[in-house]
SEDREN-556159 format. One record per residue (C-alpha): x, y, z. Coordinates in steps of 0.1 Angstrom, whole numbers, padded with zeros to 4 digits, always signed. Each point is the difference from the previous one (the first is absolute). Layout:
REM SEDREN-556159
XYZ
...
***
This chain:
REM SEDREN-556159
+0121+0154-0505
-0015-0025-0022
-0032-0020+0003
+0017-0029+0014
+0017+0017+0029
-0032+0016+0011
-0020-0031+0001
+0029-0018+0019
-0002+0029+0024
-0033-0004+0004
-0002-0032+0007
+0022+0002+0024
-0014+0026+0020
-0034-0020-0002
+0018-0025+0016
+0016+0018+0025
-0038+0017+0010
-0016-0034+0001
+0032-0015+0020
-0004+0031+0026
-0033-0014+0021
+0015-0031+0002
+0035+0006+0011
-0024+0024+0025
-0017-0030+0014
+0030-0023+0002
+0018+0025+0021
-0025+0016+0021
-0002-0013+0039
-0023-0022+0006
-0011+0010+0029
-0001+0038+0010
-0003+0013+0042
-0014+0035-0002
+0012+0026+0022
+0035-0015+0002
+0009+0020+0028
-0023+0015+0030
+0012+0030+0014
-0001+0005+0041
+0017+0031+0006
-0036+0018-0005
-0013-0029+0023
+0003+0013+0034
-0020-0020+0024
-0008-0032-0024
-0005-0013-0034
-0026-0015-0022
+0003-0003-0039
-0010-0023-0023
+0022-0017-0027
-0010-0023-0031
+0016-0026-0016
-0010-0013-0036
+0006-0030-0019
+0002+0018-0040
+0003-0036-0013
-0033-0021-0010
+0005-0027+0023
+0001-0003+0035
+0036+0001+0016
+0007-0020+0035
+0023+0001+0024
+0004+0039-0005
+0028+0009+0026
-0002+0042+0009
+0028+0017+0021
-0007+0031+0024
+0032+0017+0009
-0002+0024+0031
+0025+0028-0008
+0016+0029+0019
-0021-0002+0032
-0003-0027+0026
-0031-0009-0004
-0006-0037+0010
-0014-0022-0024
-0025-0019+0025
-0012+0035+0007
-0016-0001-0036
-0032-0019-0010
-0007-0008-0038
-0037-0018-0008
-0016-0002-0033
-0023+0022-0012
-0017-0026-0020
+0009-0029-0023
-0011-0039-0005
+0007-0027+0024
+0020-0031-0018
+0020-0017+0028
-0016-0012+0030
+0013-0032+0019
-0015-0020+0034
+0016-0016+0026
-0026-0013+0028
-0022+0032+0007
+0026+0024-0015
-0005+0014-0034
+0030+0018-0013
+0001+0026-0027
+0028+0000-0023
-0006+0030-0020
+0020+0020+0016
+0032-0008+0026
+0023+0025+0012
+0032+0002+0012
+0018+0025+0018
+0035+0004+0007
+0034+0018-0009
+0019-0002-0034
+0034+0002-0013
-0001+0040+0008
-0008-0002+0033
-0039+0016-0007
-0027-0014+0014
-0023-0019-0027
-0032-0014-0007
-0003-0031-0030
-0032-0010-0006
-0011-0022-0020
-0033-0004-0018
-0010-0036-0015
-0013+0013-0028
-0008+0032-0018
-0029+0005-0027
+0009+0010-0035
-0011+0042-0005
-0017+0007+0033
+0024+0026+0022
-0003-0017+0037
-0001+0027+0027
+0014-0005+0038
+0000+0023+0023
+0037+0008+0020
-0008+0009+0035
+0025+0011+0028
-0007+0005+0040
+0025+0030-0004
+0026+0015-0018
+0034-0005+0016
+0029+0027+0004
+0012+0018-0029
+0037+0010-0007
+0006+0033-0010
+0003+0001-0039
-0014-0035-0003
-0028-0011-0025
-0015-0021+0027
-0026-0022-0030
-0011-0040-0003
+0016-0007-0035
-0023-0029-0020
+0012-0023-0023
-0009-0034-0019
+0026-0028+0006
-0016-0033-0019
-0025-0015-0016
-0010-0033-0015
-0020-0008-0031
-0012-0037+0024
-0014-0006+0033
+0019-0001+0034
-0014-0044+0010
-0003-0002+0035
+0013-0029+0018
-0022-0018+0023
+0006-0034+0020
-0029-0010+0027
-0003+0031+0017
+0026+0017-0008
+0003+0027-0032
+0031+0024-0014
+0004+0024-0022
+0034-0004-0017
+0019+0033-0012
+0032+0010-0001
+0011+0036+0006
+0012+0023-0026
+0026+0013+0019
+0018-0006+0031
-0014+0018+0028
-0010-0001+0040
-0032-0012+0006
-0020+0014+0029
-0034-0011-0001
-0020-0023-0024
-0040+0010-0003
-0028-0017-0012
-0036+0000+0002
-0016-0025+0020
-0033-0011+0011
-0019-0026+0029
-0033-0017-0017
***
């Protein structure tokens, strides 16, 4: 091998190990849930577990849409509470005495599949910091014989700009369109009288 070759070979493989963290980054979710999936087959009576969610970007991400799946048992979804284990308020709107947080809505309902499902949606997520909630159930339902009766977790969406709320005299909405078709049950938010 001449001279030549070897410095176009290394070149080339400088390139290729200073193109690897960036092809990394590009490609890497921005967003990560951690467990994915909670387990209640070891859950007899009922369930409490924490999850986290993380924004690995640098800037804040809005409109973060999460998806919990209820799978192989028939566990209801209103029979499971989420709340946050911490985080910074951004969103809060008034009508008369009301005062509305917008940080975090959920839905429950039925998808495509036929499981019962949970979206919720956060406003916004901080860049780096893992947010904790806490999944909470009254009970855990029947369990099929050979069934992996588990909540499955996953991220949906995300936006890089804020959700606007729409307001007219007393009168606000938060507009959002699903990401996928599905049978909505109940719509929660968290409201309070001044």
């Amino acid at each position: 091998m001449t001279g030549v070759q070897i410095g176009i070979i290394s070149t080339i493989v400088a390139i290729l190990l200073a193109a690897i963290p960036l092809i990394y980054k590009k490609f890497r979710a921005p967003i990560i849930i951690s467990p994915k999936k909670v387990g209640l087959s070891s859950q007899m009576w009922s369930i409490k577990t924490t999850f986290h969610v993380q924004n690995r970007t640098q800037k804040v991400l809005f409109d973060v849409w999460i998806k919990l799946t209820v799978e192989n048992c028939s566990l209801r979804t209103n029979d499971i509470k989420i709340s946050s284990g911490s985080g910074t308020g951004f969103l809060e709107a008034r009508i008369s005495n009301i005062s509305i947080n917008y940080d975090f809505v959920r839905m429950d309902g039925i998808d495509n599949n036929g499981n019962g499902c949970i979206f919720f949606i956060l406003y916004s997520l901080d860049p780096q910091t893992p947010q904790p909630f806490m999944i909470g159930a009254k009970a855990v339902a029947e369990q099929e014989k050979n069934a992996n009766p588990q909540i499955s977790l996953r991220m949906i969406r995300y936006s890089k700009t804020p959700v606007k709320l729409l307001q007219r005299d007393n009168e606000i909405a938060y507009p959002f369109t699903p990401p996928e078709n599905f049978k909505i049950k109940n719509l929660l938010l968290l409201m309070k009288r001044e």
